[in-house]
N, C-alpha and C positions, 0 to 999 in steps of 0.2 A: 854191667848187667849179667846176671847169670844164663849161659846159654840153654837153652830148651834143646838144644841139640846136640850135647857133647860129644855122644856117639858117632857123631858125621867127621874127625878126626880119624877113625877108622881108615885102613889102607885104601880097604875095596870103594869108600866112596869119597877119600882124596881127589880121584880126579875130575868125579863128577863136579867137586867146588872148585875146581881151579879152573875149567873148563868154562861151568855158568856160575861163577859164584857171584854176590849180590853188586851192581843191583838187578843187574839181569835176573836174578832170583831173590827171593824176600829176607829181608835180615831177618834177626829176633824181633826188633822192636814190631816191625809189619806184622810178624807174626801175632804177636799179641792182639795188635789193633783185628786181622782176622778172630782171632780166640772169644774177643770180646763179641764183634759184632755173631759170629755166630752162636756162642751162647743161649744167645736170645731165643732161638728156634726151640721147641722139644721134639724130645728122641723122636726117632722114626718120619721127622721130617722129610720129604723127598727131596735130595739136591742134587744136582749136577755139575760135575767141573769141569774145566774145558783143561787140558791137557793132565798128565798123571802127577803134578808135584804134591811131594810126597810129605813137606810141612803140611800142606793142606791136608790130605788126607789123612795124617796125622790127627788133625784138627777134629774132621769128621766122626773120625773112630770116637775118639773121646768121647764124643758130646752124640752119640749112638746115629748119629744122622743116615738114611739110607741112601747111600751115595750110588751114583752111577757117574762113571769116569769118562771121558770122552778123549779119543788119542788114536791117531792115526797107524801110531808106533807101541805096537804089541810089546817090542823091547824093551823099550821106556814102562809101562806100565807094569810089565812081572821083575822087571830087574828091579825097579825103584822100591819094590815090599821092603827088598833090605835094607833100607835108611830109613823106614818107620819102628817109629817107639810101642806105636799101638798095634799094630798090623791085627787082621784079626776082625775087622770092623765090617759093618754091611755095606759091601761093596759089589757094583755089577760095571763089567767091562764093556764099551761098546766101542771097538776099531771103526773108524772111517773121519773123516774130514770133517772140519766142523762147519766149512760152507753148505756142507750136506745134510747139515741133520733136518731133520722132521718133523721132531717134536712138537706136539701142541698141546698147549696148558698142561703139560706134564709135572713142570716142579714149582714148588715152594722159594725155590731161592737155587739161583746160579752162582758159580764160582769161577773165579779166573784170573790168577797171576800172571801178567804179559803175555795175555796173550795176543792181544791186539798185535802188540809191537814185534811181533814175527810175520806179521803179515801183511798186502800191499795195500793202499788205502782203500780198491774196488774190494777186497776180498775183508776186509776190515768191515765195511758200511755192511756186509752181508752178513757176518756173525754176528753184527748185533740185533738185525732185522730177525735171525735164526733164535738168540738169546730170546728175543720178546716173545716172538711168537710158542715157545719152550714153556714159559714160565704161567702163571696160575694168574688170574688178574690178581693185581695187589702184588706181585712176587717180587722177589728182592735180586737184584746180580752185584753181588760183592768183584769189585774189581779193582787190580793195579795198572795204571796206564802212562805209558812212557811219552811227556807230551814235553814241549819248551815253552817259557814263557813269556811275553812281549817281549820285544826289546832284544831279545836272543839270537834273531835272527840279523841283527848287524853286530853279533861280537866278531872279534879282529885277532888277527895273530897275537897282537902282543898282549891282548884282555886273557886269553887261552896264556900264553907264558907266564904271563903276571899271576895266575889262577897255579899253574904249575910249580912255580919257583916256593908256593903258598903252601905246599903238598908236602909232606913230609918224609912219606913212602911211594911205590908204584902201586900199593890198592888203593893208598888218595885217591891216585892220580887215575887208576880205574874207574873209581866209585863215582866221584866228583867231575868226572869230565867225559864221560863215556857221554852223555846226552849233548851238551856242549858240541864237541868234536862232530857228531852225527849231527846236529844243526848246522853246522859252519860248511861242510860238505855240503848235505842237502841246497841249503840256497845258493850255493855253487853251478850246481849240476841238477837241481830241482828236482832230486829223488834221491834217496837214502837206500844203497845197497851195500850192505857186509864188507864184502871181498872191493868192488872199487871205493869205498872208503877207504879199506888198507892202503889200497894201489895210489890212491892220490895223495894219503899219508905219507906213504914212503916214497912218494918224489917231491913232498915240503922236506923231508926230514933230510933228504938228500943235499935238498937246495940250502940247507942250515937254517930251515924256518921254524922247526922245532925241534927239541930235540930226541936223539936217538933212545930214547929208551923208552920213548910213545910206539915205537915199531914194538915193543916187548911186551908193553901194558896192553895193548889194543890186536894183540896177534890171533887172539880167539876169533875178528872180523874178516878173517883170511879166507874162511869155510862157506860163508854166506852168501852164494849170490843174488840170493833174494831179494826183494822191495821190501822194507820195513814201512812199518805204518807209524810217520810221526809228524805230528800238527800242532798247531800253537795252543796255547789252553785252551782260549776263549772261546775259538773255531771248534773244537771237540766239543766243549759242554752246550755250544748254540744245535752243534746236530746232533746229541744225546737225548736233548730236552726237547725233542719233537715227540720221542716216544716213551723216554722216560725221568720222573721226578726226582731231580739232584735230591740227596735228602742228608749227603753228607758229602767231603773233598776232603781228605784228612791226610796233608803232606808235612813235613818237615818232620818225619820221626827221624831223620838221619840226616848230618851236613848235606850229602847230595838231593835228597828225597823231593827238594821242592821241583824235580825233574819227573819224580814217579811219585802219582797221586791214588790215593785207592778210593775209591766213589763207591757210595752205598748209592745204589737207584732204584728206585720203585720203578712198575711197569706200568705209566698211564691205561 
């Protein structure tokens, strides 16, 4: 596939990809699936994104949308202009937390790439309660969500090696097993944090349970000590659908992808 991004090769935003690159951030293919669904909007649409990624806003620019950005990290938001193709577009900045916002029937349609899955499940259940109350009755929140699916939560060392040995490269084994790895932990320990994921990683890896080059591919979870927000499918879409109408689930654009789902939701 041709990339929509070629310019993200660039020195200055090499480490942005190496740091978050997919799937913790959207391939091409995701992107498109966005492209598509927001098309549908006409210019001067009101939207809102939940943090500054800059495919998205991309996206926005294009298709004339009057975007307001939502990002706690002023840095993230001005540094990221320089990996847009369109920069340039109607955009308004609004710093603070997104447990905080206040919005009421303000937009036409929310956005948001992982964002969920940086945050803890309390703080989770609150952006979306925040997302509803934001949006216009009828409005749309375009979203990707890092969830696992039945059954996942009893894979086993050797279903992970079996998985691995299947990998070709270390971004397979990235791509492909970053959700995996972060479930197998979680029902361990019954909570999914960054940094003691790594730590329990690298005392299997020690133990010879898997191998050494998962400490290389997964070293980005070193930084994190935060709670991630991550639930089985069914469990998401049964507390989504209190407030809002599944109206799409669109996974497998990518080998890994049936791990990150992007849901169209209407706003009951």
């Amino acid at each position: 596939m041709k990339q929509l991004y070629p310019h993200w090769d660039e020195a200055h935003a090499l480490e942005w990809r190496r740091s978050f690159g997919p799937p913790a951030r959207p391939t091409n293919s995701e992107c498109l699936v966005y492209k598509r669904e927001l098309a549908k909007f006409p210019r001067g649409t009101k939207a809102m994104l939940l943090g500054s990624t800059p495919e998205i806003r991309d996206i926005a620019a294009e298709y004339g949308l009057d975007l307001t950005v939502v990002d706690e990290s002023e840095k993230n938001y001005y540094e990221l202009q320089g990996l847009m193709m369109h920069a340039g577009g109607h955009e308004t900045f609004v710093k603070g937390d997104w447990t905080g916002m206040n919005f009421i029937s303000e937009f036409d349609v929310a956005i948001g790439d992982s964002v969920l899955s940086v945050l803890s499940t309390e703080d989770a259940k609150k952006v979306m309660e925040k997302v509803h109350r934001a949006l216009t009755p009828g409005g749309e929140w375009i979203t990707r969500v890092m969830l696992y699916e039945s059954g996942e939560d009893f894979i086993s060392p050797d279903t992970l090696n079996g998985r691995i040995r299947n990998c070709g490269t270390k971004k397979d084994i990235y791509e492909q097993l970053f959700v995996p790895f972060l479930t197998y932990y979680k029902i361990e320990v019954g909570a999914v944090k960054g940094s003691s994921t790594y730590e329990r990683l690298k005392r299997d890896v020690d133990k010879g349970l898997f191998p050494e080059a998962c400490l290389e591919v997964f070293n980005v979870l070193r930084r994190y000590p935060e709670e991630n927000f991550l639930v089985e499918r069914s469990e998401f879409e049964a507390y989504i659908g209190k407030t809002f109408s599944i109206e799409k689930a669109i996974d497998y654009t990518e080998p890994f992808s049936r791990n990150w789902i992007i849901y169209v939701l209407k706003k009951k």
